[in-house]
DSSP file (Angstrom, degrees, kcal/mol; ACC not computed):
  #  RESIDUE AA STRUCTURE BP1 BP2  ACC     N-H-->O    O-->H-N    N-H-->O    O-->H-N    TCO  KAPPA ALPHA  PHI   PSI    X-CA   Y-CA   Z-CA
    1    1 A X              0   0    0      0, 0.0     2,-0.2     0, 0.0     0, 0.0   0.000 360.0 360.0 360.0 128.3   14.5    8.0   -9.7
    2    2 A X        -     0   0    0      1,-0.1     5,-0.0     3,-0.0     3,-0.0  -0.474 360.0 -98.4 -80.4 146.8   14.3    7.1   -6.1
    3    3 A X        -     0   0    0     -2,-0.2     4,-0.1     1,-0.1    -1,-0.1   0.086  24.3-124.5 -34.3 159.9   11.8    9.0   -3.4
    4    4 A X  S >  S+     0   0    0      2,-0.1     3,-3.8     1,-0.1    -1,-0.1   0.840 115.9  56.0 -66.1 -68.6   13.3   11.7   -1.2
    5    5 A X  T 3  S+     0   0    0      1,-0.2    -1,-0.1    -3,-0.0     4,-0.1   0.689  98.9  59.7 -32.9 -35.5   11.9    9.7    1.5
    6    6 A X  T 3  S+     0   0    0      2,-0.1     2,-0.4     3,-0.0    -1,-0.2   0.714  88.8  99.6 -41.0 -30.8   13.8    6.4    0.5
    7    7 A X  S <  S-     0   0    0     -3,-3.8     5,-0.2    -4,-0.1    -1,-0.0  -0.625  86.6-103.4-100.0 128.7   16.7    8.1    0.8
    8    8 A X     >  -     0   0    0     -2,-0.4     4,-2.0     3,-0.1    -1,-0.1   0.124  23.9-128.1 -44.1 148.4   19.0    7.9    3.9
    9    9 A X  H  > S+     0   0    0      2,-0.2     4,-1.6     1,-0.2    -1,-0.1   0.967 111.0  48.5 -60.2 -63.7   18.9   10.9    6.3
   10   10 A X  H  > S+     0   0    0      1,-0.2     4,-3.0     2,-0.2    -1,-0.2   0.904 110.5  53.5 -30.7 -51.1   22.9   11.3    6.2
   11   11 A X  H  > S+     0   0    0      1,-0.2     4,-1.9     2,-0.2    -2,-0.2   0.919 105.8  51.8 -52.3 -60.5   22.5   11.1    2.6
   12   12 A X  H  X S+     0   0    0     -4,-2.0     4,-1.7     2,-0.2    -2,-0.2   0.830 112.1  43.0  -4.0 -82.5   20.0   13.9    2.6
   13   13 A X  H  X S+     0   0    0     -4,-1.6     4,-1.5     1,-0.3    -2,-0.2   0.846 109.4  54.5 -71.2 -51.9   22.0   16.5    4.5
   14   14 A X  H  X S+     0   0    0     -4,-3.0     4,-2.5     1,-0.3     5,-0.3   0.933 111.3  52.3 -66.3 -62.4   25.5   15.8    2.7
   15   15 A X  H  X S+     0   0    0     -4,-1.9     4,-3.6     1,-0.3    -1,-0.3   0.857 111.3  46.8 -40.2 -48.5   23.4   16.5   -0.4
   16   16 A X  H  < S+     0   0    0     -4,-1.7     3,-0.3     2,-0.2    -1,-0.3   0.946 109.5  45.1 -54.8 -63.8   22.4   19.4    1.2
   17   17 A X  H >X S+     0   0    0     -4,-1.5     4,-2.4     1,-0.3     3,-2.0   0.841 119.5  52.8 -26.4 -63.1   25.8   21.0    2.5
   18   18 A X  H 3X S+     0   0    0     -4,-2.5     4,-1.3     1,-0.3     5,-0.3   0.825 106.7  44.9 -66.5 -40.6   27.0   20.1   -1.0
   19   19 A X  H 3< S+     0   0    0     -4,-3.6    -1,-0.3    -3,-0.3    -2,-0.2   0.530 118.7  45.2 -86.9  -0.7   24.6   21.6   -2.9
   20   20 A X  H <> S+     0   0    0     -3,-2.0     4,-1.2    77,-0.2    -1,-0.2   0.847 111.2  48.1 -97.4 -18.2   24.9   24.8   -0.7
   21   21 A X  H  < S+     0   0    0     -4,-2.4    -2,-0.2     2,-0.2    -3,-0.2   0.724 112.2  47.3 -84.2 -15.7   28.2   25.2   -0.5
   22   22 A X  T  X S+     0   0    0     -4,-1.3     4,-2.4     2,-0.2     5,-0.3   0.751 110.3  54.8 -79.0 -36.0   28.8   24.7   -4.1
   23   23 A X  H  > S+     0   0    0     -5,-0.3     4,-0.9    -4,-0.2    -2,-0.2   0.916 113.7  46.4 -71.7 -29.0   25.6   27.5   -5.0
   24   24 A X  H  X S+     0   0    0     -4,-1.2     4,-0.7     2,-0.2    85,-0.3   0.500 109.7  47.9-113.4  14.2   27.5   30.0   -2.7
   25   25 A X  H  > S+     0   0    0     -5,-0.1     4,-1.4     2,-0.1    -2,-0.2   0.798 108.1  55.8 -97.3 -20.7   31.1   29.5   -4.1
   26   26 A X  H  X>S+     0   0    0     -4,-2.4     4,-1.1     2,-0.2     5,-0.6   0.916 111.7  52.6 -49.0 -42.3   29.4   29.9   -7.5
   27   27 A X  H >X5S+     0   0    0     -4,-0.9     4,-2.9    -5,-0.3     3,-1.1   0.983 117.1  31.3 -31.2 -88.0   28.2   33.4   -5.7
   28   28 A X  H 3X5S+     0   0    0     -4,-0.7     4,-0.7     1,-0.3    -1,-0.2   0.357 117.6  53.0 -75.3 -10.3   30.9   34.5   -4.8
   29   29 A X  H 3<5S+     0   0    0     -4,-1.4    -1,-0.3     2,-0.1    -2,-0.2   0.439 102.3  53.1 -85.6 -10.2   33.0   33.4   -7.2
   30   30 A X  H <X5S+     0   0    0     -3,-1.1     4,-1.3    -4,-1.1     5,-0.3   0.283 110.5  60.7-109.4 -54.0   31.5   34.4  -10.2
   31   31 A X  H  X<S+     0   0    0     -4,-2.9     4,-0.5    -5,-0.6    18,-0.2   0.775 107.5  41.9   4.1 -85.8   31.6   38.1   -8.3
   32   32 A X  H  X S+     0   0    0     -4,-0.7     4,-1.6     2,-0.2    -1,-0.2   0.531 115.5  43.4-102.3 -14.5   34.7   38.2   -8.0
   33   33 A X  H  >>S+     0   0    0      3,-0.1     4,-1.2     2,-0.1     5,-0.6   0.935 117.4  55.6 -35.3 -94.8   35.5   36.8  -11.6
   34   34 A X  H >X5S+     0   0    0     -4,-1.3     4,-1.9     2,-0.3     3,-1.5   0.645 111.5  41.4  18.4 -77.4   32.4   39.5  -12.7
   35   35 A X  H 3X>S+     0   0    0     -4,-0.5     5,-1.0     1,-0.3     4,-0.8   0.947 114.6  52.0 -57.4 -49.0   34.3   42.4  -11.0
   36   36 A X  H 3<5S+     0   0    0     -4,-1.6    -1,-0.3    -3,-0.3    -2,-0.3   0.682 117.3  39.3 -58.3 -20.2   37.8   41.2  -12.4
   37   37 A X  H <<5S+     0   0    0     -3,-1.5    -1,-0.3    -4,-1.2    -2,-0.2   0.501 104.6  65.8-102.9 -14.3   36.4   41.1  -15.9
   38   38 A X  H ><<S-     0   0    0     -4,-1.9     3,-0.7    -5,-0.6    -2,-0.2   0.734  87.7-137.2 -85.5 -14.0   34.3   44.1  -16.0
   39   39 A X  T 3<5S-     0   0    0     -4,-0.8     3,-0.1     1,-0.2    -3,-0.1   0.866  76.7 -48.7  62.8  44.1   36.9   46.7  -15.7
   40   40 A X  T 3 <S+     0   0    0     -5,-1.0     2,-0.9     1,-0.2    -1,-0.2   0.681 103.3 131.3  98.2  -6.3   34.9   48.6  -13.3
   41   41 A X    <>  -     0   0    0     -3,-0.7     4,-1.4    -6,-0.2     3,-0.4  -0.582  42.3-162.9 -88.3  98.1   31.1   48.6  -15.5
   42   42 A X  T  4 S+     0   0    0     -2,-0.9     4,-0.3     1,-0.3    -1,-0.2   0.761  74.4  58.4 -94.3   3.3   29.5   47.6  -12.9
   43   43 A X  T  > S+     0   0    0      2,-0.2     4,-2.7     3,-0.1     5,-0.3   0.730 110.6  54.9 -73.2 -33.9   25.8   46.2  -14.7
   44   44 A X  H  > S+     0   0    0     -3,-0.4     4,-1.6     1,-0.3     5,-0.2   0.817 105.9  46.5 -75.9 -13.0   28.4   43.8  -16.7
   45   45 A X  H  X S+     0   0    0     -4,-1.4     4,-1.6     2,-0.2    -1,-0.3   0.875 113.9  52.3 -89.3 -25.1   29.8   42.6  -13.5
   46   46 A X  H  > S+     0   0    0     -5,-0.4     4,-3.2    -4,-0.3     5,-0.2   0.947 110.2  42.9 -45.4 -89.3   26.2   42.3  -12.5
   47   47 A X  H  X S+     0   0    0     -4,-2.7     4,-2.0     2,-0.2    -2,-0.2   0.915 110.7  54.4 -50.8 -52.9   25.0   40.2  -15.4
   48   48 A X  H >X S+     0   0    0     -4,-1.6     4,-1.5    -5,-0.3     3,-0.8   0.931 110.6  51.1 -69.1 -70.5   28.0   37.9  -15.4
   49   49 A X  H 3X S+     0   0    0     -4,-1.6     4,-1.5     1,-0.3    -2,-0.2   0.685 112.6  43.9 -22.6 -69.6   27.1   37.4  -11.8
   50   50 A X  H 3X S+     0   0    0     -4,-3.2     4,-2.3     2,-0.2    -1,-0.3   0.863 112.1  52.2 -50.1 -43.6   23.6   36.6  -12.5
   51   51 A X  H <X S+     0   0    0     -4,-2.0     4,-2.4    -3,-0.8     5,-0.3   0.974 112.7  42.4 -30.5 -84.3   24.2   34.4  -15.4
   52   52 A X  H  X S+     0   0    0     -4,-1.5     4,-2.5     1,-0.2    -1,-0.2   0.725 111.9  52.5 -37.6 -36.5   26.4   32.4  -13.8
   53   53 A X  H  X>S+     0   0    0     -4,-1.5     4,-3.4    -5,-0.2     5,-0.5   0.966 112.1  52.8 -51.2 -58.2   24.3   32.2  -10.4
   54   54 A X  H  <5S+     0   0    0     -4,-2.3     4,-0.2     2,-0.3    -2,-0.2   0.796 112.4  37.6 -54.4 -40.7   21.1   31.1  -12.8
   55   55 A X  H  X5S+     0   0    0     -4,-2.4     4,-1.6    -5,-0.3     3,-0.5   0.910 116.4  52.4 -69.0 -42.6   22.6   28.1  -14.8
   56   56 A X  H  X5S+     0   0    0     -4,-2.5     4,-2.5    -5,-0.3    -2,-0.3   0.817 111.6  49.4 -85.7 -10.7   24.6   26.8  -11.7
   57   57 A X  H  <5S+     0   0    0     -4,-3.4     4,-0.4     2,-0.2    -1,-0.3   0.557 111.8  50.0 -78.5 -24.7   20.9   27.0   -9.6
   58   58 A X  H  4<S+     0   0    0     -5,-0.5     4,-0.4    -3,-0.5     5,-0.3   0.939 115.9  43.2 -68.1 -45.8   19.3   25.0  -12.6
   59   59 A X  H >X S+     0   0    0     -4,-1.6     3,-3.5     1,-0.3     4,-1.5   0.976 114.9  43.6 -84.9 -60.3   22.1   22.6  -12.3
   60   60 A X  H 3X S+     0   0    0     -4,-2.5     4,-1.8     1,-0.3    -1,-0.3   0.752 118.7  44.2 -73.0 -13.6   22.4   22.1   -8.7
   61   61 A X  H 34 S+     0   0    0     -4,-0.4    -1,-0.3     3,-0.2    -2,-0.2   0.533 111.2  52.9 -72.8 -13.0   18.6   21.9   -8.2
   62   62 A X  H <4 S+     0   0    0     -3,-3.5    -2,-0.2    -4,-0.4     4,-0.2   0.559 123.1  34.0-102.0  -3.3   18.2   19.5  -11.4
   63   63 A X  H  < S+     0   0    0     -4,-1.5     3,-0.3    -5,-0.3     4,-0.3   0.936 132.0  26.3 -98.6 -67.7   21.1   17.1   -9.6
   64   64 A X  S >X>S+     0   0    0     -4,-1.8     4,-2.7     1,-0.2     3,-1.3   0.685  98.2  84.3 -76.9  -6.5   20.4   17.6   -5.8
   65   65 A X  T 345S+     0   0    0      1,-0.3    -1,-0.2     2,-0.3    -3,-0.1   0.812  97.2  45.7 -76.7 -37.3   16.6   18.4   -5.7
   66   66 A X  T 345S+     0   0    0     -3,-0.3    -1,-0.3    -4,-0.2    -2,-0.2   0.721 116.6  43.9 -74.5 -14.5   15.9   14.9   -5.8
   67   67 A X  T <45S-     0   0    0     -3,-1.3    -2,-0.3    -4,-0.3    -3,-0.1   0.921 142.7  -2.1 -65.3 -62.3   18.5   13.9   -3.0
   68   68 A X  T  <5S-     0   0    0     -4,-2.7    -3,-0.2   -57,-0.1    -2,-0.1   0.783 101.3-109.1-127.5 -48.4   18.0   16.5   -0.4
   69   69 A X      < -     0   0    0     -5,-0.7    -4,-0.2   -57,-0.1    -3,-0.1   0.529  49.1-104.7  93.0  27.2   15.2   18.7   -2.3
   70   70 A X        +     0   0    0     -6,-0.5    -5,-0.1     1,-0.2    -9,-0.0   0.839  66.0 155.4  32.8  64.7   17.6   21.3   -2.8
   71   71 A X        +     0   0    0      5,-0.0    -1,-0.2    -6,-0.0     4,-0.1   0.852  16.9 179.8 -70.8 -53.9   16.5   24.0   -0.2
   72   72 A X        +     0   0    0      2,-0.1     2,-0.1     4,-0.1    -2,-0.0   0.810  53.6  74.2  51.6  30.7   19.9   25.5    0.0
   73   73 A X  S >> S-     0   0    0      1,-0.0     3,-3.9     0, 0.0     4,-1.8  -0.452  73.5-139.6 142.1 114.1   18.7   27.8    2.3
   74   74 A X  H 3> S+     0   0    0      1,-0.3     4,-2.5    21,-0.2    21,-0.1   0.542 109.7  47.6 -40.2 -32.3   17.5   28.2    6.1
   75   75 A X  H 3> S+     0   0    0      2,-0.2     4,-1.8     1,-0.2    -1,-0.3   0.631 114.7  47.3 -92.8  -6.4   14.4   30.6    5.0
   76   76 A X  H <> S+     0   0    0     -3,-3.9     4,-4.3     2,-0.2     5,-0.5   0.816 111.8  48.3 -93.0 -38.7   13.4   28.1    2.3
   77   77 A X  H  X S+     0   0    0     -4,-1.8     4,-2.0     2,-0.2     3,-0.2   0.925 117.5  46.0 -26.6 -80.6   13.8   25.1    5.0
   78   78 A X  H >X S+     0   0    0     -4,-2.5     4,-2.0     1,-0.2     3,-1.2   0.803 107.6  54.7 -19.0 -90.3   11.6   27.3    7.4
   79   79 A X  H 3X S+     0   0    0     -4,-1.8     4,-3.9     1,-0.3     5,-0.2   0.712 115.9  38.2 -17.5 -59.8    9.1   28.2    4.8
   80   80 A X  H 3X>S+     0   0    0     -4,-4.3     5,-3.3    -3,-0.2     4,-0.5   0.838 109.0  61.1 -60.8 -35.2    8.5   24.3    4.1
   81   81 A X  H <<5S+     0   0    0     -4,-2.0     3,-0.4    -3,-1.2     5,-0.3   0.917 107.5  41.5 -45.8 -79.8    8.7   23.4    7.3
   82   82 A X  H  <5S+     0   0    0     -4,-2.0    -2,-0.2    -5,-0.2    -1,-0.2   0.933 112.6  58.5 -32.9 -60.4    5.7   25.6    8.2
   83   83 A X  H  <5S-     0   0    0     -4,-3.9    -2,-0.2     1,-0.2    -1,-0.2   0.670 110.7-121.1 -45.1 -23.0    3.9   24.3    4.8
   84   84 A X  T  <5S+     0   0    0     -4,-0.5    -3,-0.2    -3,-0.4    -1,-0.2   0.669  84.2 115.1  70.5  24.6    4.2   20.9    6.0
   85   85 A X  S   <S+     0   0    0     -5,-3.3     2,-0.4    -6,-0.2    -4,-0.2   0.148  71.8  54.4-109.0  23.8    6.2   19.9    2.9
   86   86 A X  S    S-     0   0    0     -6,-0.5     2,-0.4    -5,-0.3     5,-0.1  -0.929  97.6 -99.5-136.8 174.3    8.9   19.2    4.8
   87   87 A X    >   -     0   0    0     -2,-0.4     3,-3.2     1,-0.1     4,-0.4  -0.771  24.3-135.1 -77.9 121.0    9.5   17.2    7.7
   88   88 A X  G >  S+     0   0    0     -2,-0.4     3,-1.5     1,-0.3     4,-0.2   0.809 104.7  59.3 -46.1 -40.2    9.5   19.2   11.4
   89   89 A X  G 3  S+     0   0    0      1,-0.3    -1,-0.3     2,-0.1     4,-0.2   0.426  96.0  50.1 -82.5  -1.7   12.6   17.1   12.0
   90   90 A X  G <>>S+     0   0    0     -3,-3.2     4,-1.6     2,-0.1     5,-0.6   0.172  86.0  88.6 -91.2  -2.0   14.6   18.0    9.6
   91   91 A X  H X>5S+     0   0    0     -3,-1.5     4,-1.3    -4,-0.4     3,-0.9   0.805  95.5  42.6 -55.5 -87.6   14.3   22.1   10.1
   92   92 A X  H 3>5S+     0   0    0      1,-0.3     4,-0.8    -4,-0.2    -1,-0.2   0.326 118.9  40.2 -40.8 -35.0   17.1   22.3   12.5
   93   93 A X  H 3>5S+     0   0    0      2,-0.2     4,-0.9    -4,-0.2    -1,-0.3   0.837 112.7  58.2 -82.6 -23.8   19.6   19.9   10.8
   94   94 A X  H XX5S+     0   0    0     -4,-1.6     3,-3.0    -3,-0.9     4,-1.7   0.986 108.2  47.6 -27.5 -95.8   18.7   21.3    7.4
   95   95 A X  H 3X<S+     0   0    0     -4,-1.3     4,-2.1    -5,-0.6   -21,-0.2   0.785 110.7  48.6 -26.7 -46.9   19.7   24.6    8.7
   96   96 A X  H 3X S+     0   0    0     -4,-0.8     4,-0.7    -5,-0.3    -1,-0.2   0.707 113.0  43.0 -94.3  12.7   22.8   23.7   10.1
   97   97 A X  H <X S+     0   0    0     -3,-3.0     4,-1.1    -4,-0.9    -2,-0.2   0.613 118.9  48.7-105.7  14.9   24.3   21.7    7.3
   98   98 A X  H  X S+     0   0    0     -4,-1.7     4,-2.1    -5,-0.2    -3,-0.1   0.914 109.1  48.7 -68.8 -49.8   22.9   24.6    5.0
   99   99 A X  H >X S+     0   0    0     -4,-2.1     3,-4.6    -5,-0.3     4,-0.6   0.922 122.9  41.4 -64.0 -81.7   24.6   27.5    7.5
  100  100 A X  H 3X S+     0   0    0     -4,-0.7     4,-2.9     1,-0.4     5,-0.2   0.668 109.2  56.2 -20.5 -54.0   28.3   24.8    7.1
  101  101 A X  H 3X S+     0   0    0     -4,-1.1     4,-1.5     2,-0.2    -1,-0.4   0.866 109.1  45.7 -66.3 -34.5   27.8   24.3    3.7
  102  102 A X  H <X S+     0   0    0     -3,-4.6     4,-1.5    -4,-2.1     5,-0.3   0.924 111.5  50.5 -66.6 -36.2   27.8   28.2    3.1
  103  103 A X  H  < S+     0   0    0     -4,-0.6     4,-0.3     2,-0.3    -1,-0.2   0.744 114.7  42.6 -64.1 -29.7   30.7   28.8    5.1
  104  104 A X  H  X S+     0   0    0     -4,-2.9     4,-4.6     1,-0.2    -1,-0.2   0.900 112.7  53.2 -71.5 -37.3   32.7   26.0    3.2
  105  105 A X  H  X S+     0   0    0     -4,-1.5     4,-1.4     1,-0.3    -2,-0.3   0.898 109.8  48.8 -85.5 -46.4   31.4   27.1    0.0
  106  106 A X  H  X S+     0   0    0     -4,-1.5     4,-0.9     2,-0.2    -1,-0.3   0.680 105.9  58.2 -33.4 -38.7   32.7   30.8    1.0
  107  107 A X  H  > S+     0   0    0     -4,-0.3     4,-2.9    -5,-0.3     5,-0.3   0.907 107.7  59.2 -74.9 -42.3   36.1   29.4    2.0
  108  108 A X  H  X S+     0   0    0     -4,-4.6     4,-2.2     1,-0.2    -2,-0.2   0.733 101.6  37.8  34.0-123.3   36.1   28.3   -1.4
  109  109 A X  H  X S+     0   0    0     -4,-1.4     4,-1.6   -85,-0.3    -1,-0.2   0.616 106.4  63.7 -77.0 -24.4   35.8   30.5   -3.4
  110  110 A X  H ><>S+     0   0    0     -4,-0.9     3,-3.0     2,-0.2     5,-0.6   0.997 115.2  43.2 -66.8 -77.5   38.1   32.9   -1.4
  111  111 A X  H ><5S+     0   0    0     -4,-2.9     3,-3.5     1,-0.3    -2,-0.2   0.920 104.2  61.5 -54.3 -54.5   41.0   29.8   -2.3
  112  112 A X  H 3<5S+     0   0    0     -4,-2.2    -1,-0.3    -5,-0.3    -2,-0.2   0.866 113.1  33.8 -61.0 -19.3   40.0   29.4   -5.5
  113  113 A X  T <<5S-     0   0    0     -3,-3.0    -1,-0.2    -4,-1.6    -2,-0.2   0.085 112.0-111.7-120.8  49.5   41.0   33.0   -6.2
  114  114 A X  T < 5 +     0   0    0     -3,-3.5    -3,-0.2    -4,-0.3     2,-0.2   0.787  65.5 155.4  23.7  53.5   43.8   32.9   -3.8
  115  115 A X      < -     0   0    0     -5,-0.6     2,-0.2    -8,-0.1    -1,-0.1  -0.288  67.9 -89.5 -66.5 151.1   41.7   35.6   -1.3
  116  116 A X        -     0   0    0     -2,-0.2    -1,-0.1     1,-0.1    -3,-0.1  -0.695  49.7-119.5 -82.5 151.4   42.9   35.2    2.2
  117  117 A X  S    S+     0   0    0     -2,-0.2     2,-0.2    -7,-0.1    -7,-0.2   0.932  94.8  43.7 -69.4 -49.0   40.0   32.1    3.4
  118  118 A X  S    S-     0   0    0     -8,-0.1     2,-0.3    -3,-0.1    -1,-0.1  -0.782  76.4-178.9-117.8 139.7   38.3   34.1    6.2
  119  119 A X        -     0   0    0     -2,-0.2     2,-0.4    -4,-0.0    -9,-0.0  -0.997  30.1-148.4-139.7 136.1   37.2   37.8    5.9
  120  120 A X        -     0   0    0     -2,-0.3     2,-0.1     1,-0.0     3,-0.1  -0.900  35.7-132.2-100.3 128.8   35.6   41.1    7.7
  121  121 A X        -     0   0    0     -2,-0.4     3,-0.1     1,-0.1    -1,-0.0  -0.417   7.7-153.1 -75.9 163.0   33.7   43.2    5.1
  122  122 A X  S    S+     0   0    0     -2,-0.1     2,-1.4     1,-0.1    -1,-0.1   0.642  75.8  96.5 -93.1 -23.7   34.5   47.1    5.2
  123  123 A X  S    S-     0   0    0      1,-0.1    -1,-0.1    -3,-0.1    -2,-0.1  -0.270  75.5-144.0 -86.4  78.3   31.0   47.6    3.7
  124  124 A X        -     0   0    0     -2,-1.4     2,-1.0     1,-0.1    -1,-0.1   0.370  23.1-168.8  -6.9  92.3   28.2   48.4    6.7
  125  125 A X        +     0   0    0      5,-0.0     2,-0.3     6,-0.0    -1,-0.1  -0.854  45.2 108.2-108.9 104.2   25.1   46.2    4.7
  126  126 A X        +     0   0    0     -2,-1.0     4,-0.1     1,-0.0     3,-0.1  -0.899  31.4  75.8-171.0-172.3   22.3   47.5    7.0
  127  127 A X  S >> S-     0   0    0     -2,-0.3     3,-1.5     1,-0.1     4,-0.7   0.073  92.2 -54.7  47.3-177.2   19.4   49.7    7.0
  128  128 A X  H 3> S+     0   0    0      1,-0.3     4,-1.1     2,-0.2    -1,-0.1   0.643 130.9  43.2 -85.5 -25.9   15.5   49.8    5.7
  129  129 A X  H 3> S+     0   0    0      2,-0.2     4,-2.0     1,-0.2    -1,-0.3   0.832 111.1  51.7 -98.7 -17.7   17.0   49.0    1.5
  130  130 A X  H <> S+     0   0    0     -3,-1.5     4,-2.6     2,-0.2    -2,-0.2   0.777 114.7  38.8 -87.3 -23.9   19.2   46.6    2.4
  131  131 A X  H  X S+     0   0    0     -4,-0.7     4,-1.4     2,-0.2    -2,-0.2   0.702 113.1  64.2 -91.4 -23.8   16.3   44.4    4.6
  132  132 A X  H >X S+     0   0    0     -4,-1.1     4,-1.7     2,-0.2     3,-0.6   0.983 104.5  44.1 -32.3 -76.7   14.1   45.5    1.7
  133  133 A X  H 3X S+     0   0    0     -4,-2.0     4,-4.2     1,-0.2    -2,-0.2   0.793 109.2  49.8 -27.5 -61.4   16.3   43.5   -0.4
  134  134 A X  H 3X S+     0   0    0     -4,-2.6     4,-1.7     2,-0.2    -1,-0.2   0.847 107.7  53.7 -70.1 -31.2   16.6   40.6    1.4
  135  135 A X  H XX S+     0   0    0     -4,-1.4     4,-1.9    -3,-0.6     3,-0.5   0.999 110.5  51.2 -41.2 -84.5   12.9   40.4    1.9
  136  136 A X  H >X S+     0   0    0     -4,-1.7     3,-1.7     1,-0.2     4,-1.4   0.816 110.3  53.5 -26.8 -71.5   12.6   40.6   -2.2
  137  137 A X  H 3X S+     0   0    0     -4,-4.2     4,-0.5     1,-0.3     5,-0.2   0.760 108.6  40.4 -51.8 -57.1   15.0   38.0   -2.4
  138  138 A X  H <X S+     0   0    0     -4,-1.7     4,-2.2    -3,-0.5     3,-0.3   0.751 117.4  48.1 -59.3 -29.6   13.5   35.3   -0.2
  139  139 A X  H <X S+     0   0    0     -4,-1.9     4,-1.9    -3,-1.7    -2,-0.2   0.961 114.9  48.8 -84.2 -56.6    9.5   35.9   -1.5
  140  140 A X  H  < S+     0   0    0     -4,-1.4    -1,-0.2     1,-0.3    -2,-0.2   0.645 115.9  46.6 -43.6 -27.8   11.1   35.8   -5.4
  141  141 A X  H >< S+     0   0    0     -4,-0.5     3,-0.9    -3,-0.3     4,-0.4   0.815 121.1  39.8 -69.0 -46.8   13.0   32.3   -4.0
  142  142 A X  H >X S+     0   0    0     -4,-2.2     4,-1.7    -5,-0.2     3,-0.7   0.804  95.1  73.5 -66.2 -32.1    9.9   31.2   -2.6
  143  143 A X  T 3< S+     0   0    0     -4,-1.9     4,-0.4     1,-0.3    -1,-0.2   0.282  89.8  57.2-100.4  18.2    7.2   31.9   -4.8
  144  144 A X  T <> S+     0   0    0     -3,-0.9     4,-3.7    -5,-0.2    -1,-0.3   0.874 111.7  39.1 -61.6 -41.0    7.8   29.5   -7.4
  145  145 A X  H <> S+     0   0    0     -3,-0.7     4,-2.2    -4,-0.4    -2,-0.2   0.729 115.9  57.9-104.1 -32.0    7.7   26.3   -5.3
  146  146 A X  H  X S+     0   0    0     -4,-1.7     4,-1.4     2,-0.2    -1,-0.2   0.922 113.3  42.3 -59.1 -56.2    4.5   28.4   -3.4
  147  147 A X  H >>>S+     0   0    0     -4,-0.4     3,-3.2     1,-0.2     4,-2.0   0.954 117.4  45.3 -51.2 -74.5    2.8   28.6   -7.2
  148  148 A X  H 3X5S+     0   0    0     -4,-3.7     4,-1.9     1,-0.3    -2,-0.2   0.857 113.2  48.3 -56.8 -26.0    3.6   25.2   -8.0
  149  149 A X  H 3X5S+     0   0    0     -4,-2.2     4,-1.7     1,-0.2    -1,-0.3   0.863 113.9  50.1 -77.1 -10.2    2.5   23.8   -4.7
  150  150 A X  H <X>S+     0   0    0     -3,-3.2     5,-2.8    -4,-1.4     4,-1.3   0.769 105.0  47.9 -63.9 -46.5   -0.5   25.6   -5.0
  151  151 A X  H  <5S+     0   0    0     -4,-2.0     3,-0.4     2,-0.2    -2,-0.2   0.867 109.9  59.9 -80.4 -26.7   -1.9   24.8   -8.6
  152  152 A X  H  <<S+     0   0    0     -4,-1.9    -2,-0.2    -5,-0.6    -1,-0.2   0.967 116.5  34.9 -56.8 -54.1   -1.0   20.8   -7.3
  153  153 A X  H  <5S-     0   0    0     -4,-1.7    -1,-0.2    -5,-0.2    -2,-0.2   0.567 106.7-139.5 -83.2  -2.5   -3.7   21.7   -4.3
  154  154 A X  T  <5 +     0   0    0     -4,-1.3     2,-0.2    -3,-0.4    -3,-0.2   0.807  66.5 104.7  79.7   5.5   -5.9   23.9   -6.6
  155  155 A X  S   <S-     0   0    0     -5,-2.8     2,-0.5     0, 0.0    -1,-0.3  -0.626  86.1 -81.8-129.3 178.3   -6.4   26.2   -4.2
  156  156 A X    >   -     0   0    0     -2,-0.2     3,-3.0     1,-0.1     4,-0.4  -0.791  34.8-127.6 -96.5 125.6   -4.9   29.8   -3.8
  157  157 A X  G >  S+     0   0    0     -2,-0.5     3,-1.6     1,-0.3    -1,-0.1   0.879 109.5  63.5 -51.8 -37.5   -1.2   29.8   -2.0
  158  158 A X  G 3  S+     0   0    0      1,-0.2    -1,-0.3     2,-0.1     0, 0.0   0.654  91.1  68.3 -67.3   4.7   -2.7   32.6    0.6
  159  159 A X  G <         0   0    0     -3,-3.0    -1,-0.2     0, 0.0    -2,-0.2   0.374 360.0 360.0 -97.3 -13.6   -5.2   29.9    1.8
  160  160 A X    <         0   0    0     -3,-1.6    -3,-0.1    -4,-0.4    -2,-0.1   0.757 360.0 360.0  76.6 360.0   -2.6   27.7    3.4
């Protein structure tokens, strides 16, 4: 298996894009399968949602993570960035073929289930539980790759 570092910069990013835009038509695509199969139950639509999310995030991490290092995502980019396990020069195009790659991977899924491509939600997602959330979600993303990088240095992940 070849280094990340061996591997061309182009190469890298297309890895990236692909592996993000395929993890958020799985999203969103799985959703809306979910919703359509649950008749309304709405923990089954739930579960089928997670499932699906959880194998295809094994798969596309066990495939791109040595291309690109499977961030899939600006906050995890950031995060690394910061850590110094990623290169300072890669935040910014990281991030935008991440932000591209969601949007394609959103157009998607919308085609695959012949959804109009581009959409405005009805549903307001703001206030103190919904930024709650999204906070839980990013430390839960993070804090594997924060353990493992930790027990490699032996030291405790608040230490920096």
């Amino acid at each position: 298996m070849r280094r990340i570092a061996a591997i061309g910069i182009g190469q890298r990013l297309a890895a990236e894009a692909l592996g993000t835009a395929l993890l958020v038509a799985v999203v969103i695509g799985s959703g809306i399968m979910a919703e359509r199969l649950a008749a309304g139950i709405a923990a089954v639509a739930l579960l089928g949602n997670t499932l699906a999310t959880g194998a295809a995030l094994v798969v596309l991490i066990s495939v791109i993570g040595p291309i690109s290092g499977a961030h899939f995502n600006p906050a995890v980019t950031l995060y690394l960035t910061l850590r110094r396990q990623a290169a300072a020069g890669l935040l910014i195009p990281y991030m935008a073929v991440q932000i591209a790659g969601g949007l394609a991977g959103a157009i998607l899924a919308h085609g695959m289930f012949e959804l109009p491509l581009v959409q405005m939600s009805s549903h307001l997602r703001t206030g103190m539980g919904q930024w709650l959330g999204e906070f839980v979600a990013t430390f839960a993303l993070l804090a594997p790759s924060s353990a493992a990088g930790a027990r490699r240095l032996q030291r405790p992940i608040w230490w920096g």
